[in-house]
FIBA-693585 format. One record per residue (C-alpha): residue in one letter; z, y, x. Coordinates in Angstrom, 2 decimals. Example, Ala and Ser with C-alpha at 12.3 -4.5 7.8 and 13.67 -1.06 7.14 Angstrom:
BEGIN
res:pz:py:px
a:7.80:-4.50:12.30
s:7.14:-1.06:13.67
END
This chain:
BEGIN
res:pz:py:px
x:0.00:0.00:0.00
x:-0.99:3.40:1.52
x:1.12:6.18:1.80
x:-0.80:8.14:-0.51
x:-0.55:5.20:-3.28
x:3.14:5.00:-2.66
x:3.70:9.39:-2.90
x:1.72:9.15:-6.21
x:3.60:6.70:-7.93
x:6.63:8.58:-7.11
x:5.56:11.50:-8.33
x:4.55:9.74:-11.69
x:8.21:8.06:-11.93
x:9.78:11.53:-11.35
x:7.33:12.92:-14.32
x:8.11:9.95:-16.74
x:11.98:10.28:-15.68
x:12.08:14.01:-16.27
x:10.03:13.65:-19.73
x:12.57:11.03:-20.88
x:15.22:13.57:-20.27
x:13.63:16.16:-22.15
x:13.13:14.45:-25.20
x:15.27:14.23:-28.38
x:17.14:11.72:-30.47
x:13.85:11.19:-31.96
x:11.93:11.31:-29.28
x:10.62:15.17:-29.98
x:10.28:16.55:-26.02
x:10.92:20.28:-26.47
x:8.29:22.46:-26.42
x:8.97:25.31:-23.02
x:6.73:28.11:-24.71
x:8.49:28.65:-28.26
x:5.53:27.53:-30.14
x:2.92:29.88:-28.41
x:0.25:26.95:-27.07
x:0.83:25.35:-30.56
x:-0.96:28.48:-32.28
x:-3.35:27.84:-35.43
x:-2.58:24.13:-34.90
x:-1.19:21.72:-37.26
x:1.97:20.18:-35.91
x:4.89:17.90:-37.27
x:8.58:18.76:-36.29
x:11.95:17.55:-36.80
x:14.76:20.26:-36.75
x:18.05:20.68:-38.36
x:18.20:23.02:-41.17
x:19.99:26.19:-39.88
x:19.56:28.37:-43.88
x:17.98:28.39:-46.53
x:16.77:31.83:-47.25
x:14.77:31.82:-50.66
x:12.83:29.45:-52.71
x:9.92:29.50:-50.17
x:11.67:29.80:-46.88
x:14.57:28.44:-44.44
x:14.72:28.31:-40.80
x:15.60:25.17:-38.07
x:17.74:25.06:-35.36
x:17.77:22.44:-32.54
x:13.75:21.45:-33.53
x:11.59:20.16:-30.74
x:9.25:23.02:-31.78
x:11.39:26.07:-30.91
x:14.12:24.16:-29.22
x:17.87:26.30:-29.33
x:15.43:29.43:-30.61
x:15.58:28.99:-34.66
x:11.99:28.41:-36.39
x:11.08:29.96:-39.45
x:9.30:27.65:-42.25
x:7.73:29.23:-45.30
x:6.49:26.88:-47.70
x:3.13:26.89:-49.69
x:4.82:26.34:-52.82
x:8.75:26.03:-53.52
x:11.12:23.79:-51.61
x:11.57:21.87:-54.32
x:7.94:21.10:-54.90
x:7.13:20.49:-51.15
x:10.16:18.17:-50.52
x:9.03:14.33:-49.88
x:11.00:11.04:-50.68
x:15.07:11.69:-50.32
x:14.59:14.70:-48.17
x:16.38:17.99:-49.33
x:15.93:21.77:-47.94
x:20.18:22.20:-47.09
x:22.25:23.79:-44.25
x:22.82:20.92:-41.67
x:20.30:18.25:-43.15
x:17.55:17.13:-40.35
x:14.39:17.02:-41.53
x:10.75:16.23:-40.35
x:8.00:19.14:-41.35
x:4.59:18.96:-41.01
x:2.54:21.87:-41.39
x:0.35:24.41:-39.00
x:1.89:27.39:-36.39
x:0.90:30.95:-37.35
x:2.00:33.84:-36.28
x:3.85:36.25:-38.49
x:2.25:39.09:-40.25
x:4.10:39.93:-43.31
x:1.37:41.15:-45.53
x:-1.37:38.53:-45.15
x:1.63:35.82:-45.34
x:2.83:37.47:-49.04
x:-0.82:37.86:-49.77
x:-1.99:34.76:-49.04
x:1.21:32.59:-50.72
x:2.12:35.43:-53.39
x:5.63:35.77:-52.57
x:7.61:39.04:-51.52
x:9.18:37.78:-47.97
x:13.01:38.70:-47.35
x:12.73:42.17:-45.27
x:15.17:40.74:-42.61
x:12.83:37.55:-42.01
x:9.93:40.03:-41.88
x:11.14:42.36:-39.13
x:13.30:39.16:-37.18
x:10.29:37.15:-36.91
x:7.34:39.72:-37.14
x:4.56:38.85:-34.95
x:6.77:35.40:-33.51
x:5.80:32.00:-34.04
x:6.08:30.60:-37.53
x:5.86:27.08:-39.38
x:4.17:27.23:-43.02
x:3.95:24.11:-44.66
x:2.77:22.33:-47.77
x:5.55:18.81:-47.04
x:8.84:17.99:-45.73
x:10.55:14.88:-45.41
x:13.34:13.07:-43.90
x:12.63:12.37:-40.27
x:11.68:9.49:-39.12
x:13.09:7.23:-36.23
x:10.68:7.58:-33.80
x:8.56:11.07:-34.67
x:7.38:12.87:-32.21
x:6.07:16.54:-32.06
x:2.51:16.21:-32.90
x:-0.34:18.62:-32.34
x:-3.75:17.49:-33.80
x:-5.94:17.05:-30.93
x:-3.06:17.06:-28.13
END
């Protein structure tokens, strides 16, 4: 075995062993840029439901999207309707969320899903990294933060 050979497979165990690290208990690895490389795609996350701020909208904590950051998630229709199997839209329930990263601007989000956002959402998370979806569930056991096409 060369020496080359042997440096690359180190390098790969070190890569493997530091991804293992990173990832969650359900096997989510954090994402390092908040969302940003994720932009206009459609992703699934699991996060832990930080509050519930309206019919439409709540934000995550601890999600593999945002990581420690929260995440705001504005549904396409109420909670209620969006809201798969057992899964429910409550302050410390985990949940898995599939829907597509956009970034925040208040009027073509209130156009576009004809609701009035919460003023305080609109100027915390103007022009940020959002999560608008269309179905939530209860996480799975082994999801993983998806991006079409990654």
């Amino acid at each position: 075995m060369s020496m080359r050979s042997s440096l690359y497979k180190l390098t790969m165990v070190g890569v493997l062993v530091s991804c293992a690290r990173a990832m969650d208990e359900y096997g989510g690895a954090p994402l390092a840029d908040n969302g940003e490389s994720y932009m206009n795609q459609r992703i699934t996350v699991v996060g832990e439901v930080d509050e519930v701020r309206g019919d439409h909208t709540f934000t995550l904590r601890n999600n593999d999207l945002t990581g420690d950051e929260r995440l705001l998630v504005i549904a396409t229709r109420p909670l209620y309707q969006v809201t798969m199997g057992n899964a429910m839209v409550f302050r410390g329930e985990r949940l898995q969320i599939y829907g597509m990263v956009r970034r925040l601007s208040v009027p073509d989000m209130e156009r576009a899903l004809g609701f009035n956002l919460d003023p305080d959402l609109a100027v915390r998370y103007d022009a940020r990294p959002i999560l608008v979806t269309a179905w939530i569930s209860p996480p799975r056991v082994r999801s993983v933060a998806t991006a079409a096409g990654h």
